[in-house]
C-alpha distance (Angstrom), angle and dihedral (degrees) to the residues before:
residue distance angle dihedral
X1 . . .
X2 4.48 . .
X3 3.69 112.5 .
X4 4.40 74.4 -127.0
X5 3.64 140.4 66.6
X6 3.94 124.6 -164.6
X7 3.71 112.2 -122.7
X8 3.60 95.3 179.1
X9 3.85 130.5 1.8
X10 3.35 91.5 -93.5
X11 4.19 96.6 36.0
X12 3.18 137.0 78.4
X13 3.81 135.6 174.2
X14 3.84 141.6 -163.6
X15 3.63 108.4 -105.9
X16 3.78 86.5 -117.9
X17 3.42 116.1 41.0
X18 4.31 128.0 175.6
X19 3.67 121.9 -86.9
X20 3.84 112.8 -142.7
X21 4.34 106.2 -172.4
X22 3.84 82.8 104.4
X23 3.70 96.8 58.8
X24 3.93 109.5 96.9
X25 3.68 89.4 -3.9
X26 3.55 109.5 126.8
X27 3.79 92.1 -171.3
X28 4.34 84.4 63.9
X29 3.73 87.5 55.0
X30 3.83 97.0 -93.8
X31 4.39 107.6 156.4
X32 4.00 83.0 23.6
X33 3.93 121.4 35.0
X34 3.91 90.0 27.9
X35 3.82 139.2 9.7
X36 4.22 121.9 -137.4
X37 3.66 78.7 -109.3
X38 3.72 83.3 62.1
X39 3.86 92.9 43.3
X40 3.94 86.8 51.0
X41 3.47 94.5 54.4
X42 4.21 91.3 60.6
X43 3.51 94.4 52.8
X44 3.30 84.7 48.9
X45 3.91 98.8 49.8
X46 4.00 90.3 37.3
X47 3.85 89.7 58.9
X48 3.81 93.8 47.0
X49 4.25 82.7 49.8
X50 3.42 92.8 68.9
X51 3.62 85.7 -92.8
X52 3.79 118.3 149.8
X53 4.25 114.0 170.5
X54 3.25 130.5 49.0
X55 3.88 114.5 -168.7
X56 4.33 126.4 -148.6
X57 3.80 147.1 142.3
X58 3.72 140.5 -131.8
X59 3.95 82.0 -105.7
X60 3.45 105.7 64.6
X61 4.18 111.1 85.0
X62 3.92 79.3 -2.5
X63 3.60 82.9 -80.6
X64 4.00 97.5 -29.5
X65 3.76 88.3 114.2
X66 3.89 92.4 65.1
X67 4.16 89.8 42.3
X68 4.07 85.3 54.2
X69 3.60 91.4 50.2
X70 3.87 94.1 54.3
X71 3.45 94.3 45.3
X72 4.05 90.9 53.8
X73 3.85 90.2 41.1
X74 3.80 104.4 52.4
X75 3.53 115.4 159.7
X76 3.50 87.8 -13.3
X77 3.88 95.6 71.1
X78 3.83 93.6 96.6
X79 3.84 83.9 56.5
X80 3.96 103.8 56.6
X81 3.89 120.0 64.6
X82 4.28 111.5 -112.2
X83 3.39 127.3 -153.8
X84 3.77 118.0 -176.7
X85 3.78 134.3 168.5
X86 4.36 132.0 -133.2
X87 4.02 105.9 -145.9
X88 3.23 123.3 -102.1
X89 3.98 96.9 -117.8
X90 4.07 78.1 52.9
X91 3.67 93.3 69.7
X92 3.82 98.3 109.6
X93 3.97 116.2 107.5
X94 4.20 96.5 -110.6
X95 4.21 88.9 35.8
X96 4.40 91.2 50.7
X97 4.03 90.2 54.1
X98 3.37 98.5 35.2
X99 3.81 86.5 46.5
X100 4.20 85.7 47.0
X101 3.93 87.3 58.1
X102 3.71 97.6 50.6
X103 3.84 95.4 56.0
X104 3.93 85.8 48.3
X105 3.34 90.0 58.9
X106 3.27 108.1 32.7
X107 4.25 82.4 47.1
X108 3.55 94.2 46.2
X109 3.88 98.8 -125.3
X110 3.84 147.4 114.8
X111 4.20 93.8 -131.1
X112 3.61 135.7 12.9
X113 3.67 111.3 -137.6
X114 4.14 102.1 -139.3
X115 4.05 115.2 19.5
X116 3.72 106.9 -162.4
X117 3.88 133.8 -162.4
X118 3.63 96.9 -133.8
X119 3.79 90.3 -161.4
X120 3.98 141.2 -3.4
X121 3.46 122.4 -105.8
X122 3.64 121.5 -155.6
X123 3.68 99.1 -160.8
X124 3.84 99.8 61.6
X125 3.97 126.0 75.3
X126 4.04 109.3 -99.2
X127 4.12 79.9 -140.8
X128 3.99 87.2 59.5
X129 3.55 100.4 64.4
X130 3.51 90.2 35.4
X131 3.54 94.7 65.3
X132 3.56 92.7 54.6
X133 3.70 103.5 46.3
X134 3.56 86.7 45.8
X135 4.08 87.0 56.4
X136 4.01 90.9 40.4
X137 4.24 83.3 51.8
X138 3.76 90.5 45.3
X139 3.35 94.9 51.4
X140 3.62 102.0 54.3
X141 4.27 90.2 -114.6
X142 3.78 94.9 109.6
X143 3.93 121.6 30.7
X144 3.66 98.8 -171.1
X145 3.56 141.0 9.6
X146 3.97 141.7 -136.1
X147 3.07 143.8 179.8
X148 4.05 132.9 -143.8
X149 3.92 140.3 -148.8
X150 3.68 79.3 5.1
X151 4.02 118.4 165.7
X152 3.92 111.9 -148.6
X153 3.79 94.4 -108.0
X154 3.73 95.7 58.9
X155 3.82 94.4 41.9
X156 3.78 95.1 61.8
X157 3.76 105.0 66.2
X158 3.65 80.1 46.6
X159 4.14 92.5 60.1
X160 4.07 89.6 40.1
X161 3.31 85.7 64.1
X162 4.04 111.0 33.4
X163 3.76 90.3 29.6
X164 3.69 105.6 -176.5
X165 3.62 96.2 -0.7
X166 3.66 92.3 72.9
X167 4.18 101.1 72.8
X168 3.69 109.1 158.8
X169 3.82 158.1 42.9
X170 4.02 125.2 -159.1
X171 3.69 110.0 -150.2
X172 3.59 144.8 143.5
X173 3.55 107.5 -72.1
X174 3.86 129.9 162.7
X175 3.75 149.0 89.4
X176 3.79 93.9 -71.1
X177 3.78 98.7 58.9
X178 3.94 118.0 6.4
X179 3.56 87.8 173.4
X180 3.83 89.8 142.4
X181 3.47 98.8 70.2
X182 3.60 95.1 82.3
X183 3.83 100.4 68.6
X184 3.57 108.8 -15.7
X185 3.59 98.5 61.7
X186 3.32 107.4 46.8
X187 3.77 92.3 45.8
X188 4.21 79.9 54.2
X189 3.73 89.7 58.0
X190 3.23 98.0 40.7
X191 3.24 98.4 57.1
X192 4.30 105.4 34.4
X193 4.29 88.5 -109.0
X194 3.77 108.9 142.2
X195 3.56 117.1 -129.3
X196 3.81 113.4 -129.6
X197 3.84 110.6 -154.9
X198 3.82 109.6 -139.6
X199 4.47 113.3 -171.1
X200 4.43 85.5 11.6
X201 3.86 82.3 171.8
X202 3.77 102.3 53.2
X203 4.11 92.3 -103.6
X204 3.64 85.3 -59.6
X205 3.61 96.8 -38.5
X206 3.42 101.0 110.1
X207 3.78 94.5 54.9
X208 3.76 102.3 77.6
X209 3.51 92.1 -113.2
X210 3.76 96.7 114.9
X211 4.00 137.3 62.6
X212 3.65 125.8 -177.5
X213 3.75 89.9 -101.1
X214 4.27 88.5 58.4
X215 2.95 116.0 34.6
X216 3.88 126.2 139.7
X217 3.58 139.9 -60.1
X218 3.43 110.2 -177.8
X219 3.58 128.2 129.2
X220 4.01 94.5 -112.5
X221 3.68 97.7 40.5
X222 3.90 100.7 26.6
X223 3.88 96.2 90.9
X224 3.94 97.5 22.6
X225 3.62 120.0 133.1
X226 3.26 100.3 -123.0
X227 3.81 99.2 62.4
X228 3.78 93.5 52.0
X229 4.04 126.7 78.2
X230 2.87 136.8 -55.8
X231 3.66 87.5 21.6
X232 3.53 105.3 52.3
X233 3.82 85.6 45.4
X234 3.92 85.1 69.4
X235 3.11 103.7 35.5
X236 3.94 87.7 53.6
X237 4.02 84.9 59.9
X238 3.53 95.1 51.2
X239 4.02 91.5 51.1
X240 4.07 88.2 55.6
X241 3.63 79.9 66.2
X242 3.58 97.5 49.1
X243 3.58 91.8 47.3
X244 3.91 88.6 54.1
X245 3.64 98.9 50.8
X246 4.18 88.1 46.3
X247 3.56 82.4 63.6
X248 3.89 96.0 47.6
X249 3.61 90.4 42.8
X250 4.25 103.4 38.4
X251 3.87 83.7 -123.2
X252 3.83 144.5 121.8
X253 3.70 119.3 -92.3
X254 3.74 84.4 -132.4
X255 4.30 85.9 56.1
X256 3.85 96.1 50.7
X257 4.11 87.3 50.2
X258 3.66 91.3 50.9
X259 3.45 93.1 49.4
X260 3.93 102.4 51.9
X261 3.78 76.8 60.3
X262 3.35 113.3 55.5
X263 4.30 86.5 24.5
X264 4.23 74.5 86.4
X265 3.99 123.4 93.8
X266 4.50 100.6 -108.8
X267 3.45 98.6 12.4
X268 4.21 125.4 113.3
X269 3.26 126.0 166.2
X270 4.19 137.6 -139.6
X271 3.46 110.1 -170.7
X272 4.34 111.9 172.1
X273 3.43 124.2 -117.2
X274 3.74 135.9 -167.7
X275 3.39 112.2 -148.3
X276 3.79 136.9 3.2
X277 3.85 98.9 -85.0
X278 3.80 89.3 59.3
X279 3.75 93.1 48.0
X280 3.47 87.0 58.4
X281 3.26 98.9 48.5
X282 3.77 95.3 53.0
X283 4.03 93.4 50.4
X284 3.45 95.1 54.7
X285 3.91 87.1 70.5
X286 3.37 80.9 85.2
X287 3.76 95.5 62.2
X288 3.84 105.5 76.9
X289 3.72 140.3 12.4
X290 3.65 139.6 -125.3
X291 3.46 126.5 -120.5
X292 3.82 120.4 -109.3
X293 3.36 95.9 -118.5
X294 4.17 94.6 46.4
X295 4.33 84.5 45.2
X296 3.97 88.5 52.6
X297 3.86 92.3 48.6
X298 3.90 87.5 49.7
X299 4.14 80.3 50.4
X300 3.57 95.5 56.3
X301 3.69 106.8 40.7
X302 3.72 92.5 50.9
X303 3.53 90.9 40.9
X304 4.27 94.9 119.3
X305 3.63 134.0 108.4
X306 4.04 126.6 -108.1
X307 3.64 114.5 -113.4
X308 3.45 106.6 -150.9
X309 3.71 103.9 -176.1
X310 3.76 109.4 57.4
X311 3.81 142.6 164.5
């Protein structure tokens, strides 16, 4: 299997690409647990990785992210596949294109290869934001577009209209919770819509990092789900098996969790990373394979459902 998947006819991805929420988010750490010169680095590294997207939103920093990323970039920002995201309270047809602008400028480029609705929003006319991401395509501004946190039902008037130039949905995707393979999935497939995997290791769970005696504190993933029982309870079983297969394979558990993702036809993944060692470490997931038999035992002891609402 390529180290690339084609988005569009005329785009194609790494099979890992480079998460941005964390950059200017102090909640991730940024100002504490790592520095923009720290953020700068893993661009850096994830380029030299063979590494060529790097995915963000006007939320994240309140825009910071997308200031990082230029700075990184340069000259070369022309040269490395973006994918950014207009709010989902920024769905309305004035709020989308004036959104559009302020990631140009604040990325420092004429077009923005994959604009993303980061969330739905029930109170604003599907035929709204149509309009304008119909005028952003038209225009040359956006290439392609995508949409996030999208349910099935919602995402097909979408493709009726955009056809072909719609390509993906961002979603929770990984070991820990594969909650999207009910619906959201199959609808992908069905369809040709890429799946981009957003947290791929758990929010850090998956990485080995963590026992039940430490895990985090943080404000994002303090009260999460997927830290509390019974869930972290199962997802600590399926990271005994990642830990085993590191072994067999001399890699990271975090590597043989990426790659049961992205090991699957229309799937890529972006986890974040903090600093260039990390970046690294998450391209190199592209780098090997796993064996069917090792990728179906990875299926089956992770094969649980989420419980969201917990004691």
């Amino acid at each position: 299997m390529g180290r690339m998947w084609a988005l569009g006819p005329d785009l194609e991805v790494s099979r890992i690409g480079l998460g941005a929420w964390q950059f200017g988010t102090e909640r991730w750490g940024y100002g504490s647990d790592f520095t923009r010169e720290d953020a700068i680095a893993a661009i850096h590294a994830s380029l030299e990785a063979g590494v060529n997207w790097i995915d963000t939103a006007e939320v994240y920093g309140d825009g910071e992210s997308e200031r990082i990323i230029a700075e990184a970039l340069g000259d070369r920002i022309r040269d490395v596949v973006i994918a950014t995201k207009v709010a989902g309270s920024h769905l309305r047809y004035g709020d989308v294109l004036k959104a559009a602008e302020g990631s140009l400028r604040r990325l420092r480029r004429d077009w923005i290869d994959l604009y993303q609705l980061h969330w739905p929003n029930s109170y604003v006319p599907l035929e709204e934001t149509l309009k304008a991401l119909e005028e952003l395509l038209a225009s040359g501004k956006i290439r392609y577009v995508g949409v996030s946190n999208f349910p099935p039902e919602l995402t097909e008037p979408l493709r009726q209209a955009l056809g072909g130039r719609l390509v993906s949905n961002q979603v929770r995707y990984s070991l820990a919770d594969r909650s999207i393979e009910k619906h959201i999935l199959p609808y992908a497939r069905r369809h040709g819509i890429a799946i981009i995997a957003y947290s791929p290791l758990g929010q850090g769970l998956l990485t080995g990092k963590y026992t039940r005696d430490s895990l985090p504190e943080d404000p994002i993933r303090g009260d999460h789900p997927l830290f509390r029982s019974p869930n972290v309870d199962r997802i600590f079983e399926v990271v005994a098996v990642l830990q085993e297969l590191a072994r067999k394979y001399e890699r990271t558990p975090a590597q043989i969790a990426l790659r049961w993702l992205i090991q699957q036809d229309g799937v890529v993944a972006i986890p974040g990373a903090k600093n260039a060692e990390q970046a690294r470490d998450n391209a190199a997931a592209m780098d090997f394979s796993l064996t069917p038999e090792d990728w179906a035992r990875l299926s089956e002891v992770s094969r649980f459902e989420i419980t969201y609402f917990t004691e």
